[in-house]
Legacy VTK file of the C-alpha trace (Angstrom):
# vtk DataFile Version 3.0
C-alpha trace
ASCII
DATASET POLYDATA
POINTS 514 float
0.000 0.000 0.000
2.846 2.183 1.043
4.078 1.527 -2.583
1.883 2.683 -4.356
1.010 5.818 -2.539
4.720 7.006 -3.460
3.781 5.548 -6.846
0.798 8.272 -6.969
3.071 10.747 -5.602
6.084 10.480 -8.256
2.975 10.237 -10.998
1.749 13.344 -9.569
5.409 15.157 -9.670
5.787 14.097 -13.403
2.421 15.693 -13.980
2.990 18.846 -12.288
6.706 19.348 -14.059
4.584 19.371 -17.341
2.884 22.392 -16.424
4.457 25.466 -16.517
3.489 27.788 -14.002
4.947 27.986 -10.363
3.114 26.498 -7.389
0.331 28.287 -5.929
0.433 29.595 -2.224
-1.380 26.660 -1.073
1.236 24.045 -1.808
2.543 23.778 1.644
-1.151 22.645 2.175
-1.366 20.124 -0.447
2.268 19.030 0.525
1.282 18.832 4.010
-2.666 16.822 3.217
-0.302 14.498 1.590
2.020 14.104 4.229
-0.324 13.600 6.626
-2.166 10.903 4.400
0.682 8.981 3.897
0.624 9.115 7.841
-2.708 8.182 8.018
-1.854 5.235 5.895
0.839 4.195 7.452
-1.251 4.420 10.695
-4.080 2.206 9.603
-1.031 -0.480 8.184
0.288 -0.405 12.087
-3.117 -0.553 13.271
-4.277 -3.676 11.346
-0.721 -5.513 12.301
-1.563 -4.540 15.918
-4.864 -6.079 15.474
-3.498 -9.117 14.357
-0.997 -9.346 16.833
-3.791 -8.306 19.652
-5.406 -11.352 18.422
-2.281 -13.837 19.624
-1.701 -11.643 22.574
-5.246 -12.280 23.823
-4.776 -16.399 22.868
-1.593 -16.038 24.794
-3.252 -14.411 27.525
-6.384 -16.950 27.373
-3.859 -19.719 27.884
-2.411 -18.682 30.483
-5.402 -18.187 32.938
-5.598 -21.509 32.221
-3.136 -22.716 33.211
-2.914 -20.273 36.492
-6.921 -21.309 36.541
-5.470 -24.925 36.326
-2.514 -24.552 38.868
-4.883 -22.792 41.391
-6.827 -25.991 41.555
-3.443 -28.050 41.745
-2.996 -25.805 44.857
-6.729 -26.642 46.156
-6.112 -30.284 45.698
-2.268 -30.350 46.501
-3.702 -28.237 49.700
-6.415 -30.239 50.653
-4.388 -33.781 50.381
-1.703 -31.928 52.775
-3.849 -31.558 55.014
-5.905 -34.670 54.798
-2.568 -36.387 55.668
-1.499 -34.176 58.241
-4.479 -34.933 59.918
-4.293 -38.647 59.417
-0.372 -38.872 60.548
0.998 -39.226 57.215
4.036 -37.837 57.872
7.588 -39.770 57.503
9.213 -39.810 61.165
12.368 -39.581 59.184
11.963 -36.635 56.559
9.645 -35.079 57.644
7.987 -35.299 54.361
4.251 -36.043 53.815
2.092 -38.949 52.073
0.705 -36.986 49.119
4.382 -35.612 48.701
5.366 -38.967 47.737
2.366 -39.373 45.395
2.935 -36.470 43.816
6.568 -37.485 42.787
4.590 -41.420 41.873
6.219 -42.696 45.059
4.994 -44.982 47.697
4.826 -43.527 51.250
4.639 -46.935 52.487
7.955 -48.273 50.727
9.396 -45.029 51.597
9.127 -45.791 54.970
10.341 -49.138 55.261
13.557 -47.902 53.315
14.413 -45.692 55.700
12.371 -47.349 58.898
10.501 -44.921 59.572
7.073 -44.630 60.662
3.607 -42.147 60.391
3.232 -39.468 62.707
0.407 -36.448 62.641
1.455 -33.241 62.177
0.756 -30.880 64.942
-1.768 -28.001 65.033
0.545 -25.426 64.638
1.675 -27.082 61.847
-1.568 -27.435 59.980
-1.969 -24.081 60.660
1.365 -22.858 58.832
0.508 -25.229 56.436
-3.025 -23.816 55.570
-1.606 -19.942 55.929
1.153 -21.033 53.409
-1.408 -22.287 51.112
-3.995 -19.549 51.667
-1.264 -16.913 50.409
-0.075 -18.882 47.507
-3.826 -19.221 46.388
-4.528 -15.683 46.538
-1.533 -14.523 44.923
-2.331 -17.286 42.426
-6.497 -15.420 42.303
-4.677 -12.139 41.793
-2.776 -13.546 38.752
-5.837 -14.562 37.187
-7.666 -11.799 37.917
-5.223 -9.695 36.699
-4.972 -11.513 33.447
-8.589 -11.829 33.068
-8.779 -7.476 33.750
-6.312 -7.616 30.487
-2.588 -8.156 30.080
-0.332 -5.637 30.246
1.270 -6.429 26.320
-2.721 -6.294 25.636
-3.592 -3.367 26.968
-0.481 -1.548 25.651
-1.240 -2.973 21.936
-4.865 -1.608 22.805
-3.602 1.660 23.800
-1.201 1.622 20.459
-4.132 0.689 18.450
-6.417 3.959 20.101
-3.808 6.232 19.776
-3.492 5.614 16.389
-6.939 5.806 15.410
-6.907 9.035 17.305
-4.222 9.948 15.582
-5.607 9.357 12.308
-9.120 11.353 13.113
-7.075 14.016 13.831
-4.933 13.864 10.488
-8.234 13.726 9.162
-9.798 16.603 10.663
-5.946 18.440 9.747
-6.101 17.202 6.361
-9.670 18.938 5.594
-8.514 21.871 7.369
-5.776 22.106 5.167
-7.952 21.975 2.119
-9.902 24.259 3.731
-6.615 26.762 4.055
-5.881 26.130 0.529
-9.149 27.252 -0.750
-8.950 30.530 1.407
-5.086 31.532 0.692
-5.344 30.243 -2.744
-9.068 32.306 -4.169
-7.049 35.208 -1.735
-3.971 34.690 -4.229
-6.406 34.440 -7.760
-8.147 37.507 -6.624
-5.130 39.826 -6.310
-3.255 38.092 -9.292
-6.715 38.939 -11.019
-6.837 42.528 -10.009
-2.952 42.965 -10.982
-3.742 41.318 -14.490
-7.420 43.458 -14.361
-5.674 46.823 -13.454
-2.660 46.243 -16.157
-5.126 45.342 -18.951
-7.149 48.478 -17.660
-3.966 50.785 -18.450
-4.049 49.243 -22.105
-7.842 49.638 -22.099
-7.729 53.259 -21.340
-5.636 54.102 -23.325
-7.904 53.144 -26.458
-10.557 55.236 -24.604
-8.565 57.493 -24.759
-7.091 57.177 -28.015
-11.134 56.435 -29.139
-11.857 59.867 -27.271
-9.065 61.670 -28.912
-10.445 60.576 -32.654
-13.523 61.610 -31.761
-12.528 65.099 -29.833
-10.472 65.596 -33.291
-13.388 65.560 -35.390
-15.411 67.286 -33.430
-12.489 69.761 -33.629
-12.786 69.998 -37.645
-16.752 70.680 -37.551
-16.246 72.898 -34.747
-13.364 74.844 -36.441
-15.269 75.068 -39.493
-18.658 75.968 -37.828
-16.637 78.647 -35.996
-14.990 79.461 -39.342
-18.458 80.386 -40.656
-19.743 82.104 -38.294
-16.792 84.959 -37.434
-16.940 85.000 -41.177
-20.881 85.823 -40.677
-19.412 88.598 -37.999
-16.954 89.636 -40.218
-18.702 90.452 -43.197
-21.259 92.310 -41.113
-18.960 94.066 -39.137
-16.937 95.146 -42.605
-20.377 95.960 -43.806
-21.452 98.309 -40.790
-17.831 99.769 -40.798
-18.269 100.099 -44.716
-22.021 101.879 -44.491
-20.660 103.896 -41.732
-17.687 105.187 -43.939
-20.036 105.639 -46.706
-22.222 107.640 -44.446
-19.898 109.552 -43.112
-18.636 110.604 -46.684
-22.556 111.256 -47.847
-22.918 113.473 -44.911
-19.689 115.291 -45.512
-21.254 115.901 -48.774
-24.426 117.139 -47.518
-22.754 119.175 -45.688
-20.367 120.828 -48.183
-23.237 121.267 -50.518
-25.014 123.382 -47.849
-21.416 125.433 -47.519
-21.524 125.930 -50.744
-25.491 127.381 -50.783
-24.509 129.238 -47.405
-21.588 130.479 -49.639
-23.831 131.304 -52.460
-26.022 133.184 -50.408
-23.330 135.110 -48.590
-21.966 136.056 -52.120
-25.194 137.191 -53.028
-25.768 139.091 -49.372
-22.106 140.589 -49.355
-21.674 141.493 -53.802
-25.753 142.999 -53.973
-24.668 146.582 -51.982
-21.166 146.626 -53.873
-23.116 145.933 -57.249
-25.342 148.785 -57.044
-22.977 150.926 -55.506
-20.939 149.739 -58.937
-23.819 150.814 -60.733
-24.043 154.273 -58.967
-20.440 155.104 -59.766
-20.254 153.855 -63.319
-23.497 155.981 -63.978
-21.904 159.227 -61.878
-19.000 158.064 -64.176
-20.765 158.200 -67.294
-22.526 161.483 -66.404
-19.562 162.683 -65.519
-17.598 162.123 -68.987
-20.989 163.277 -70.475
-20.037 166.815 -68.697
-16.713 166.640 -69.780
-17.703 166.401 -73.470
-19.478 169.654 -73.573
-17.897 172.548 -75.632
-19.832 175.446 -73.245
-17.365 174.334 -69.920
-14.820 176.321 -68.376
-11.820 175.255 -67.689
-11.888 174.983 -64.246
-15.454 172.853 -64.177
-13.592 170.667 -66.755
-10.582 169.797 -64.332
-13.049 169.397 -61.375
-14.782 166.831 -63.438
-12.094 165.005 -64.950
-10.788 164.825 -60.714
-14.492 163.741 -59.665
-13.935 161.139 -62.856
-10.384 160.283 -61.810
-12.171 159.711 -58.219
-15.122 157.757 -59.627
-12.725 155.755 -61.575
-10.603 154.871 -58.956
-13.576 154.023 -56.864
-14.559 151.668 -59.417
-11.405 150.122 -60.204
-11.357 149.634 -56.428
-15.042 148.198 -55.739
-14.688 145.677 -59.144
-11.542 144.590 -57.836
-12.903 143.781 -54.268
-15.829 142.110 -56.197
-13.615 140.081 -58.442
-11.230 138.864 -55.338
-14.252 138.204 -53.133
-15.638 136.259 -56.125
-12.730 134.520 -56.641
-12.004 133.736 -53.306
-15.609 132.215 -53.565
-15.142 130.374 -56.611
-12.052 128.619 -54.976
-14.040 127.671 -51.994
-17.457 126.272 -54.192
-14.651 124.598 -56.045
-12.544 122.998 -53.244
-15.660 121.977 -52.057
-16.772 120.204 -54.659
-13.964 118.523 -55.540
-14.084 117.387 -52.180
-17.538 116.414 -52.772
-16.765 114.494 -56.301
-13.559 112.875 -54.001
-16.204 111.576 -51.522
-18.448 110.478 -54.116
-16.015 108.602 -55.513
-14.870 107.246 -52.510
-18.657 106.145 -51.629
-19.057 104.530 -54.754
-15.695 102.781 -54.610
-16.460 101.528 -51.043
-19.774 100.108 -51.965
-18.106 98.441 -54.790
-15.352 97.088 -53.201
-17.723 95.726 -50.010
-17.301 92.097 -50.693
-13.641 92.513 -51.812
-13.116 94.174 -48.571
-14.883 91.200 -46.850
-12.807 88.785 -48.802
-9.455 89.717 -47.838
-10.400 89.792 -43.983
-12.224 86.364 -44.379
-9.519 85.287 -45.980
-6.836 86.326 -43.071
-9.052 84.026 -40.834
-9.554 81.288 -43.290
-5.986 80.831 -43.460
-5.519 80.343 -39.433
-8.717 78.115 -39.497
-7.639 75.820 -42.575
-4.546 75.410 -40.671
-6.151 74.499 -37.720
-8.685 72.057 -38.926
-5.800 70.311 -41.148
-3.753 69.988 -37.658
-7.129 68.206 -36.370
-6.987 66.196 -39.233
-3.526 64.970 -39.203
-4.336 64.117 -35.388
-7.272 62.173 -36.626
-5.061 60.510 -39.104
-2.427 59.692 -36.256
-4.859 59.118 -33.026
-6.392 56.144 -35.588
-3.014 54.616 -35.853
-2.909 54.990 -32.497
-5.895 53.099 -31.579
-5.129 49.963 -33.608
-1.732 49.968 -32.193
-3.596 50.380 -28.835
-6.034 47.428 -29.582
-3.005 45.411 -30.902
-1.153 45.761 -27.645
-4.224 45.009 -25.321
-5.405 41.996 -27.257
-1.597 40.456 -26.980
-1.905 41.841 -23.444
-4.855 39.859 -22.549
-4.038 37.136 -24.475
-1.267 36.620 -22.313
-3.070 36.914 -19.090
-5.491 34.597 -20.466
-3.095 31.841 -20.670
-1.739 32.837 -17.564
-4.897 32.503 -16.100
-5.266 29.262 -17.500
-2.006 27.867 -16.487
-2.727 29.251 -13.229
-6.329 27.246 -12.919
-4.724 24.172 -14.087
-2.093 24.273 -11.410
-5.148 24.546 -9.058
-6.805 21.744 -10.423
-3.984 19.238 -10.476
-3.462 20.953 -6.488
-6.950 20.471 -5.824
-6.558 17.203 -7.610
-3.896 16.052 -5.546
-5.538 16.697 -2.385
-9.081 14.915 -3.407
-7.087 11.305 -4.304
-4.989 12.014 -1.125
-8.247 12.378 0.933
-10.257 9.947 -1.118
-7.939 7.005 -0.646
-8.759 7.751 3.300
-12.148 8.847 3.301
-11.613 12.118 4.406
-13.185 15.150 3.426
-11.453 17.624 1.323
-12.466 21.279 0.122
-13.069 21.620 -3.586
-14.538 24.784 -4.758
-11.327 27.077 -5.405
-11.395 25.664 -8.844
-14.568 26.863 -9.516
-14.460 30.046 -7.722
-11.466 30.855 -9.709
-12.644 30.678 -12.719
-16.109 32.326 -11.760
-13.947 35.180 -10.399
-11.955 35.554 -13.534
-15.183 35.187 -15.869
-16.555 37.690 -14.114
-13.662 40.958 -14.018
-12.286 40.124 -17.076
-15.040 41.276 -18.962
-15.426 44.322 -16.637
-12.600 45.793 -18.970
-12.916 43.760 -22.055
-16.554 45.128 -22.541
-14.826 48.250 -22.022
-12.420 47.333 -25.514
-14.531 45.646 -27.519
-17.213 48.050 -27.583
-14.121 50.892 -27.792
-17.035 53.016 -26.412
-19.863 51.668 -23.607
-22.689 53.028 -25.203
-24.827 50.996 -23.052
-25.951 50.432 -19.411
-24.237 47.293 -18.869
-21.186 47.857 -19.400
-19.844 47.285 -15.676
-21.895 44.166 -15.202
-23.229 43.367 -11.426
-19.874 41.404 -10.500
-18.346 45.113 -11.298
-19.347 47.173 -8.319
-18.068 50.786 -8.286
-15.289 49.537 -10.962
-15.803 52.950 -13.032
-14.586 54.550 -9.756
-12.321 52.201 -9.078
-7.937 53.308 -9.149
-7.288 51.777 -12.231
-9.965 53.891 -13.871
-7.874 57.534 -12.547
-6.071 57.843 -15.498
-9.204 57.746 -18.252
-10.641 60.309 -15.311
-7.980 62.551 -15.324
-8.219 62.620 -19.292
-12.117 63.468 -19.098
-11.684 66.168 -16.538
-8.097 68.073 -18.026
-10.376 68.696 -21.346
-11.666 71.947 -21.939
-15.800 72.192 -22.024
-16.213 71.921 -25.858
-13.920 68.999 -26.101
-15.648 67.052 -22.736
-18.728 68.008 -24.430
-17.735 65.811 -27.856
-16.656 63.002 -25.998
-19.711 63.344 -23.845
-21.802 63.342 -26.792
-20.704 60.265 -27.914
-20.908 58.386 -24.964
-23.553 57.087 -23.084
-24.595 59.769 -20.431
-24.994 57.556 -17.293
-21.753 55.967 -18.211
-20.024 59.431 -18.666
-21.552 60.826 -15.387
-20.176 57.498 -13.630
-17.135 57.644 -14.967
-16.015 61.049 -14.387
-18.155 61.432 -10.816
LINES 1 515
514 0 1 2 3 4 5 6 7 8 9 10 11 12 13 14 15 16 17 18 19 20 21 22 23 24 25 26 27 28 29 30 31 32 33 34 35 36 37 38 39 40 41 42 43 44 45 46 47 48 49 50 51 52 53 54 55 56 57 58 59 60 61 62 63 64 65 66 67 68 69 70 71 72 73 74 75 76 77 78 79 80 81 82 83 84 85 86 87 88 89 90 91 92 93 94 95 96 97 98 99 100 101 102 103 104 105 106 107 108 109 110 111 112 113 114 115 116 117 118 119 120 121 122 123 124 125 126 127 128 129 130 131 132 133 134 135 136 137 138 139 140 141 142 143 144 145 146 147 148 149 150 151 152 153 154 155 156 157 158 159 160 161 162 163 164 165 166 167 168 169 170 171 172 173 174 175 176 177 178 179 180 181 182 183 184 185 186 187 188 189 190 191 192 193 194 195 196 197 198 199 200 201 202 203 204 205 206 207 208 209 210 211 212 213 214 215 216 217 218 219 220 221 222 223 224 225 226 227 228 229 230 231 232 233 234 235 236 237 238 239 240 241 242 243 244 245 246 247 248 249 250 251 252 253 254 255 256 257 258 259 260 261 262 263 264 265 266 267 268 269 270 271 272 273 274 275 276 277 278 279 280 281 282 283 284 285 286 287 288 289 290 291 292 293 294 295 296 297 298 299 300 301 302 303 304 305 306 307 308 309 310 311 312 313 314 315 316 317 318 319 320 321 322 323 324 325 326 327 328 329 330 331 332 333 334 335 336 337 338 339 340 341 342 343 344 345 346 347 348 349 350 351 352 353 354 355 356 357 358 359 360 361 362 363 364 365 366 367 368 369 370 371 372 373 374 375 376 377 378 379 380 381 382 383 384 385 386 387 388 389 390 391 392 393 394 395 396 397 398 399 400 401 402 403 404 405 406 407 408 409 410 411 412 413 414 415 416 417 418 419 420 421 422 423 424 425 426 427 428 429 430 431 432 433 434 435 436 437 438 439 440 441 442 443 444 445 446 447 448 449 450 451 452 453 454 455 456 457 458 459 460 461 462 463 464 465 466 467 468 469 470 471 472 473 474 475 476 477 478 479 480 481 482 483 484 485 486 487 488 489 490 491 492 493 494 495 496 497 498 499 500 501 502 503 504 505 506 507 508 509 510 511 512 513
């Protein structure tokens, strides 16, 4: 039996150097349920050879109350005939020895006596008495024997004794033995758990980043409408702004015209005020002028009436000379300030017709300066589109090799556990003790269940529904490994958090960023 245990045991080595991954916390258990089996076994192999040995200890001890049974009534009988012939004088005068003495040794009192002529004689009382204390002890020590043996012998009772403490023994390897199993279930689920939460939280650093990558992509576009949304409307502000700045200008020219054509009526009219006195004064002296040379061309003057005229004429003349002067500088003076003014006036008409002409020209060239920082921006948004894609299937490449590898590590880790667990069930089967064997399951129900807490998260590249944290995912959005996508979501400004928001779930987006 002991063979073939370390048979199972060297199978079981072979087995476990086949699989690749180390030994789980728990082996010390599984070492030690083993162990103790082979204890247990080796117990029960003692226990059936002390059995069989009890068997020809208690025939051994059967035999000989027997034969102290046996000799105690050798004693009655050898007593009672020693007395009988102590009463009757069957003692040898010579030796002192008795009848039933003789008898005993197939002798014949009666010859003995005649070879050494002796003769019968009684025994006295104090002799019977010695005789029957001497036989009273040897009887009783002879009871005590027997009952002694009868009670149990002491090789018995000591096998017996071997024999319960090994059966104690054994139920309490037993009861070790399942507590072990049960100490490899606890430290060994304790063990999956945080290996699963280390594999969990590293995939969840590849995971976030194709969030974020995914988030990026989708920020970036929403850059490019937004750009070109903004693009159109400053160019709505700027074309109405050019266009108020434009009908202001215009105005302003229109109403600098209006107001140089009323100079030039206010001129008019001061001309007209300011030349209408001169004029007839004009008229006065050319016609004292004329009435004067009339005078002078009269034959029937004097000489002295003829040089007073021609110095009133000389006077008149110069008067006249004077006053049309005055009324040719004043009109010229006017003429140059009509004139300036409406050359001013044909300027600003010009310049009013050339700015409502060149309006949209105008609004070209400063949509245009805009255009140029906006094209440059949404092409920048582009390019990151371009590269934040790349991005994302390098991102899913590296998380699907990345889980992929924790997968089979998961695996080799649950086969481990199953050829553990495996190892304890024979060892307690082949003794009929009761082993723990859940981990296995509990394992793999673990691992089933936060693995797809962040491959949801991956294959969906963006939970647009409510299950994405399933009910064995408590809290996970809030969770440590989820700071970094946080952190993302709350350093973006509110029109980029509002893309990303608006093309995610809003529960999920509220959860996550909470």
């Amino acid at each position: 039996m002991i063979k073939r245990f370390y048979t199972y045991c060297l199978l079981i080595a072979v087995m476990s150097s086949v699989n690749t991954y180390a030994q789980t916390v728990g082996i010390s258990d599984v070492v030690s349920i083993e162990s103790k089996a082979l204890s247990y076994e080796n117990n029960k192999i003692k226990i059936a050879q002390y059995k069989e040995e009890l068997l020809s200890l208690d025939a051994l001890r059967k035999d000989k109350v027997q034969k102290l049974k046996g000799e105690l009534s050798a004693l009655y009988k050898e007593r009672d005939d020693l007395i009988a012939d102590m009463k009757v004088g069957a003692k040898c005068s010579q030796c002192g020895k008795y009848k039933s003495e003789f008898e005993k040794e197939g002798k014949s009192f009666e010859q003995h006596l005649g070879e050494v002529k002796g003769y019968a004689i009684p025994a006295t009382t104090a002799e019977l008495e010695a005789t029957r204390k001497r036989f009273t002890e040897k009887i009783a020590l002879k009871k005590v024997q027997i009952q002694n043996l009868e009670k149990g012998d002491n090789a018995v009772n000591r096998k017996l004794n071997d024999i319960g403490n090994l059966e104690k023994g054994n139920e309490n390897l037993c009861k070790e033995i399942t507590n072990h199993s049960k100490s490899y279930e606890t430290n060994v689920f304790s063990e999956a758990k945080s290996k699963h939460d280390n594999w969990v939280n590293d995939l969840m650093g590849y995971a976030t980043n194709i969030l974020i990558t995914d988030d990026n992509i989708t920020i970036f576009k929403a850059r490019i409408i937004r750009y070109e949304q903004e693009f159109q409307k400053e160019s709505v502000a700027i074309k109405e702004q050019i266009k108020k700045e434009n009908l202001e200008a215009q105005n302003e020219k229109k109403a600098k015209i209006v107001t140089n054509e009323q100079q030039i009526k206010e001129i008019q009219v001061e001309q007209a005020n300011y030349l209408a006195p001169l004029e007839i004064n004009l008229i006065k002296l050319k016609e004292q002028k004329n009435e004067t040379e009339k005078e002078l061309i009269k034959l029937a003057i004097t000489e002295s009436i003829k040089a007073t005229l021609t110095a009133s004429l000389n006077q008149i003349i110069v008067q006249i000379t004077s006053l049309e002067k005055d009324i040719l500088d004043y009109n010229t003076n006017v003429k140059n300030k009509i004139t300036s003014l409406e050359s001013e006036n044909k300027k600003l008409t010009t310049e009013v017709f050339q700015l409502n002409t060149n309006l949209p020209k105008q609004q070209a060239q400063e949509i245009a300066k805009i255009k140029q920082i906006y094209d440059q921006k949404k092409l920048d948004a582009s390019q990151s589109v371009s590269k934040s894609t790349t991005e994302l299937a390098n991102a899913r490449k590296l998380y699907i090799e990345k889980a992929e590898f924790y997968k089979k590590q998961n695996q080799l880790y649950i086969e481990q556990v199953i050829s553990e667990s495996n190892r304890m069930l024979i060892a307690g089967q082949k003794i009929s003790c009761p082993i723990w064997n859940e981990v296995r399951f509990k394992v793999m129900t673990n691992w089933n269940q936060v693995f797809p807490c962040v491959n949801k998260l991956t294959t969906m590249a963006k939970p647009y529904s409510y299950n994405v944290f399933n009910s064995y995912c408590p809290d996970k959005s809030s969770a440590s490994y989820m700071a970094q996508y946080k952190n993302f979501v709350n350093g973006l400004d509110q029109e980029d958090k509002k893309a990303v928001k608006g093309n995610s779930n809003v529960f999920w987006f509220e959860l996550i960023t909470q």
